[in-house]
Structures are given as structure tokens and as C-alpha cells.
C-alpha positions as CSV (number, residue, x, y, z in Angstrom):
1,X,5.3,24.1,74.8
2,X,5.7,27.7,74.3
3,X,7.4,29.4,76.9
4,X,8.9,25.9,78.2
5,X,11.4,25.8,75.5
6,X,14.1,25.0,78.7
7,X,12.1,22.3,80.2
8,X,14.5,19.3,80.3
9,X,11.7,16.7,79.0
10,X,11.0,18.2,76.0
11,X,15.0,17.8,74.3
12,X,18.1,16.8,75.5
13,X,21.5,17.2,73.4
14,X,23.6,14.0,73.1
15,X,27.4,13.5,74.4
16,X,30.0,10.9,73.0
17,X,32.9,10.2,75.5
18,X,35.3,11.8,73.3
19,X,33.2,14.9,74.7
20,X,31.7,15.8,71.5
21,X,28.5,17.0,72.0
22,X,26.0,16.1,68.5
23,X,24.1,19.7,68.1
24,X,22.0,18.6,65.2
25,X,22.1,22.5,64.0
26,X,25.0,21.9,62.0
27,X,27.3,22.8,63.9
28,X,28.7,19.3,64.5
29,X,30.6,18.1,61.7
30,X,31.4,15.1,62.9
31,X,31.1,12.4,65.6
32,X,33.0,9.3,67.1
33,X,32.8,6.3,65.2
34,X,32.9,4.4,68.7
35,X,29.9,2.7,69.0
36,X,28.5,-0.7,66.8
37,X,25.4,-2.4,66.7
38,X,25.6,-5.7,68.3
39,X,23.4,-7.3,66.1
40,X,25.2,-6.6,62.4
41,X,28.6,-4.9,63.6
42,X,27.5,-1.7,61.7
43,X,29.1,1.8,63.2
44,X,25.6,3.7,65.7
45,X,25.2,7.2,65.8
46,X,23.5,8.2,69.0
47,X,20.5,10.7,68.2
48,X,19.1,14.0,70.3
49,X,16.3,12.7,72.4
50,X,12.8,14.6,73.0
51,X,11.2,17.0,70.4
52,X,13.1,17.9,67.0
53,X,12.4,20.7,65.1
54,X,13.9,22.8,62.6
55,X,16.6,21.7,60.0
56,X,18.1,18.4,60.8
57,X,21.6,17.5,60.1
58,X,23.0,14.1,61.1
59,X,24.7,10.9,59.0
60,X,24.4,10.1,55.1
61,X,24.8,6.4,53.3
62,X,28.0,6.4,51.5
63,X,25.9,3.1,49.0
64,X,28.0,0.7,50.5
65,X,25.7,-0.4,53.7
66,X,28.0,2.5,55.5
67,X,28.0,5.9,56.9
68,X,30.2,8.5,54.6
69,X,33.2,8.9,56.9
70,X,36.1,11.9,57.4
71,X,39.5,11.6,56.8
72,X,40.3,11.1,60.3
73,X,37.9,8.4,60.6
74,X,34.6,10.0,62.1
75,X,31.0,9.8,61.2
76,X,30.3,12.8,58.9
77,X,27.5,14.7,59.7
78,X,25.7,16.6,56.8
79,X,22.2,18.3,56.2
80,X,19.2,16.0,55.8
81,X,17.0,16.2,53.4
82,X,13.4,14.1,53.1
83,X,13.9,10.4,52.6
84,X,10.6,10.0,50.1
85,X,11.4,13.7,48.6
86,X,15.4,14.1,48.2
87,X,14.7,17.8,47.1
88,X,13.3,18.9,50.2
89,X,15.0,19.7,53.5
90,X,14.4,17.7,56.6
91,X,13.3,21.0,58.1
92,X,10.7,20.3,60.6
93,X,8.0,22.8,61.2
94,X,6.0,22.8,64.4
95,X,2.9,24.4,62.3
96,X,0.5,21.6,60.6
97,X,-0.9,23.6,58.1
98,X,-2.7,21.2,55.9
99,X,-3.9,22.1,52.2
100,X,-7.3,20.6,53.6
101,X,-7.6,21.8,57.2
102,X,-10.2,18.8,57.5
103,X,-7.9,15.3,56.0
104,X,-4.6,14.9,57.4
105,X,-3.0,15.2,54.0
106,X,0.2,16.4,52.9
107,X,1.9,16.1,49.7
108,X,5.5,15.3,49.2
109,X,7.2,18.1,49.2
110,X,5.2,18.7,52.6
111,X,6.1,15.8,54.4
112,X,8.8,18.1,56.4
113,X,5.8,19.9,58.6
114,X,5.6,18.6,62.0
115,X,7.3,18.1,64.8
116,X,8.8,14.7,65.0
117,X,9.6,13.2,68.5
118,X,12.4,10.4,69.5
119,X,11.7,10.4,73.7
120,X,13.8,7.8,74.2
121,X,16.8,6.6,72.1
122,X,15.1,3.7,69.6
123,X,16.7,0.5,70.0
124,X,19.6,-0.3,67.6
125,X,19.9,-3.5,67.4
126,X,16.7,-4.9,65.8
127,X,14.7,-3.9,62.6
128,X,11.7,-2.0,62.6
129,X,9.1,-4.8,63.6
130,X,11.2,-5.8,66.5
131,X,12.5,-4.0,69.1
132,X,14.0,-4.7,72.4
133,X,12.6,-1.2,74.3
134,X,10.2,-0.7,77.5
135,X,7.1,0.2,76.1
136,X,6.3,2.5,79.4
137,X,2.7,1.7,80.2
138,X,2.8,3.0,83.9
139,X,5.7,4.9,85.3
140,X,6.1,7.2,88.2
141,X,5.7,10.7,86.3
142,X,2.2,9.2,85.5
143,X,1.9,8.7,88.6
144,X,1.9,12.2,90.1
145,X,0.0,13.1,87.2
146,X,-2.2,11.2,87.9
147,X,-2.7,12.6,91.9
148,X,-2.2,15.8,90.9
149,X,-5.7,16.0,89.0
150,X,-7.1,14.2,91.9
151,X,-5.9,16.7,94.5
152,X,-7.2,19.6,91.7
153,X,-10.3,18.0,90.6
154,X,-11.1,17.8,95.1
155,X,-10.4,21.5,95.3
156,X,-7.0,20.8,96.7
157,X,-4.8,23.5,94.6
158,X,-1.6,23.6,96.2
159,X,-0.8,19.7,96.8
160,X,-1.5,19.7,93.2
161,X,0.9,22.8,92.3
162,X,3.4,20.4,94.6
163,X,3.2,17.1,92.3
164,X,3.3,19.6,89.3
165,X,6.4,21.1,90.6
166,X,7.7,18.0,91.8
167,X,7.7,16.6,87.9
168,X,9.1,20.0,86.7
169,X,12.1,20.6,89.0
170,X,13.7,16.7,89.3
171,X,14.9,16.5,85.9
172,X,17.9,18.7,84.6
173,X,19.3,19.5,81.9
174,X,22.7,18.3,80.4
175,X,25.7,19.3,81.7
176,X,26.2,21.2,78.3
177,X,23.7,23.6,80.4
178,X,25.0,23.4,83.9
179,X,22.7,20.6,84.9
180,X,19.8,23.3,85.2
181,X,17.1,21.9,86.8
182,X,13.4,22.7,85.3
183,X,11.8,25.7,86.6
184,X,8.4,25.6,89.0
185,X,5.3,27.5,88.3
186,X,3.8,29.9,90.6
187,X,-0.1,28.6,90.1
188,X,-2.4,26.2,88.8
189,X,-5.1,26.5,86.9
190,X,-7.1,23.9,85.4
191,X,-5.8,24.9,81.7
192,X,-2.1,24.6,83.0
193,X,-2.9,21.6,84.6
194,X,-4.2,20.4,80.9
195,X,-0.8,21.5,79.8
196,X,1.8,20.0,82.0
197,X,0.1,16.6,82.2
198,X,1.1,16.9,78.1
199,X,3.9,17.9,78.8
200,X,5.5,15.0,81.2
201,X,3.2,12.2,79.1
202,X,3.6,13.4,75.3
203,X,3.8,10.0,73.2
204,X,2.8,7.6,75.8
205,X,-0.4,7.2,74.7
206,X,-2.2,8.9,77.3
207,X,-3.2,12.2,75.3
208,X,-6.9,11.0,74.5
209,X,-8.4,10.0,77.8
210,X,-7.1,13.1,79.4
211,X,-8.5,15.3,76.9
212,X,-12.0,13.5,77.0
213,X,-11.5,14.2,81.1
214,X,-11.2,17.7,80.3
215,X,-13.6,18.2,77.7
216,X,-11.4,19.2,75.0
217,X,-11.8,15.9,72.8
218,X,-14.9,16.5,70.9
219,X,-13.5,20.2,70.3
220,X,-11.9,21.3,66.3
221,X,-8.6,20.6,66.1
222,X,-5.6,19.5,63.7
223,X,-7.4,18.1,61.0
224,X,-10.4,17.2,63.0
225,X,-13.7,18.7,63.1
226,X,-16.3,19.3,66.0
227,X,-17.0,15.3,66.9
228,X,-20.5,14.2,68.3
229,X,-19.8,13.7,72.2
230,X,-20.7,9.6,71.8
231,X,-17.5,9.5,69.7
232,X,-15.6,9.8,73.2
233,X,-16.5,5.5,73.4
234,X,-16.0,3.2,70.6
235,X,-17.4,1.1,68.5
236,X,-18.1,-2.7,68.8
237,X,-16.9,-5.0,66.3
238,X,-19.6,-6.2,64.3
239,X,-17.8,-9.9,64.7
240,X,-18.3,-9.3,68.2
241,X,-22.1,-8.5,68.2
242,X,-22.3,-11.5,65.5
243,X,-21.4,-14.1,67.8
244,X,-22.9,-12.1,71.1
245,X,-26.4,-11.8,71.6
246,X,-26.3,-9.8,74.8
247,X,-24.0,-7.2,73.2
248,X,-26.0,-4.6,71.2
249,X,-23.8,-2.0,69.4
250,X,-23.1,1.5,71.7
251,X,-25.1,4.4,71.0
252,X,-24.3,6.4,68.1
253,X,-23.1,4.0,65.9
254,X,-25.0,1.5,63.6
255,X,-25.8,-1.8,64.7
């Protein structure tokens, strides 16, 4: 995302109707306690949607089931700090720089690295096996995705630059930056067309088939190695082949 840092997909700042606006840099001390959960009753802070980095400051538990409060009645907002490791900061780094460059590993007092991503607001009013959110399988923005690598892939540039743009330019920032809209490239190329198909479908599970499209799967990466091209299709279960004499196990892998 370098260089897109204003792109209106990739963070978004959230307002309370009291007009305070929750900056998560620590410059919010506070926020409305004027939301509950449905479900339990308990106060809801809203949460910055889209990709967090850097240090993250938002509610702490006062050990009563409840948020530590101001004077005036607000939600207090304080600096983070690691739930598993209470020394370190919840400072996220956008570098993965594991010990072992081959084992996504990281000890505790590295479990700050990495971006983390809330796209859409989670649901509040369930627990964490249950949740009452659109999982979005198929969506419009996958859509043009989807036609603009057609158009490219058929030698037809600019129709492609024009559902590129199209994704780009239609959402806009908050108002706490004039409702900006997002800014349109000039060209495509088939690298930046790699790039702003990640960047409209980050964490909908779409990243893996379009890198095997654009031969970039079985390249190193985070933690990954150069990976044999049959790696792109996978396995069988064995219970599958058990029970199925027709199916033999595909290529690459032991039967």
C-alpha cells in the first residue's frame, strides 16, 4: 500500500454523534459512553475500520466486567499494550521480520509485528464463535475486479484502467477529510493491476487464486519458501481416496 496511504479502503476514522472523532493515536482521551450491546447491556466502543498500524490506544477493563470510565462519564481511552504480553506495547509494525525467515514464529514479546486489519466493524453482540456479520463471498468491487483482468488479460488496457479507476474514485474519505474521494491512476500495468485487485479484496479470501493467476504463488515470500508449482492444487483426503476407487491422489503428493 505504499504510496496509497489516502486510499479510502485501506482506514477509515470513526465518529460518535456527540462529534467526537476516535483517532486511535492518542489523541482521544475519551469517547461517548452512548452505545450498549444488545445482547448483555454492556457500554460498545466503536473501533477504526481498515488497516491498523502503529501504537494503539483505545479502552481498558476497570476488573469489574466494565470499561474504566472519566469523571464526566466517558469511556477512557488509554495506551494498549499486548493482551498475552502486558509489558509490550500494542505497537503494530507493518514489517514481519521473523527470527526464522522460514516458520512463522514469533515470541512473545513479538507478537506486536504486523499489521492487523478490522475491514468491517465485528459484530457486538455475540461471542467469538458466533457472529451475526455478512461474510462477503461475492460483492460488486469483486466484480469489476474481476472484468478488469478480463479486459487486461484480452489486450483491452484502457477499459481495464476504467474499472480500476471506477473502484478507486467511488469511495471517499470521512468527512474529517472533506469527503476526498480516492485518486485515479494514469496507467495499468500488469504489476499494478496485481496491486489494486489487493488492494479492493484484502481479507476476503481472494489473495491465493489471484496470485496463482499471476504467477506469483510459488514465488519466496513471508515465511514461505520457493513451492513446487503442483502445490498451486491440493491434496485429496486420504478418507476420500479410501472409500473412492476412481479417485487417485493429485500429482505431487503421496497416495
Amino acid at each position: 500500500m505504499d504510496g496509497n496511504h489516502d486510499d479510502p479502503r485501506f482506514h477509515r476514522y470513526y465518529q460518535y454523534s456527540d462529534g467526537t472523532w476516535f483517532m486511535n493515536d492518542g489523541t482521544t482521551g475519551s469517547v461517548p459512553a452512548e452505545d450498549t450491546r444488545t445482547d448483555t447491556g454492556k457500554l460498545l466502543v466503536h473501533f477504526n475500520r481498515g488497516l491498523q498500524v502503529g501504537q494503539q490506544y483505545g479502552p481498558t477493563l476497570d476488573g469489574k466486567g466494565g470499561f474504566n470510565m472519566t469523571a464526566d462519564g466517558r469511556i477512557e481511552i488509554s495506551k494498549l499494550y499486548m493482551e498475552k504480553n502486558t509489558t509490550t506495547p500494542m505497537d503494530y509494525t507493518p514489517d514481519l521480520d521473523f527470527s526464522n525467515p522460514v516458520e512463522a514464529v514469533f515470541s512473545q514479546d513479538q507478537i506486536n509485528r504486523g499489521v492487523r486489519n478490522f475491514k468491517w466493524e465485528f459484530d457486538p453482540n455475540y461471542g467469538n464463535g458466533n457472529s451475526a456479520v455478512d461474510v462477503p463471498l461475492y460483492r460488486l468491487g469483486g466484480m469489476y475486479c474481476m472484468r478488469a483482468e478480463a479486459y487486461f488479460r484480452n489486450g483491452e488496457t484502457a477499459l481495464a484502467l476504467a474499472d480500476i479507476n471506477m473502484l478507486r474514485t467511488s469511495r471517499m474519505r470521512e468527512a474529517l477529510f472533506g469527503n476526498a474521494p480516492g485518486v485515479a491512476i494514469t496507467s495499468l500495468d500488469e504489476t499494478t493491476l496485481y496491486h489494486e485487485i489487493g488492494f479492493e479484496m484484502y481479507w476476503e479470501m481472494y489473495r491465493r487464486k489471484q496470485m496463482i493467476r499471476f504467477g506469483t504463488f510459488d514465488k519466496p515470500y513471508t515465511a514461505k519458501p520457493t513451492t513446487e508449482p503442483y502445490l498451486r492444487v491440493y491434496a485429496i483426503p486420504q478418507a476420500t481416496i479410501d472409500v473412492t476407487a476412481e479417485i487417485s491422489q493429485n500429482f505431487g503428493y503421496i497416495n
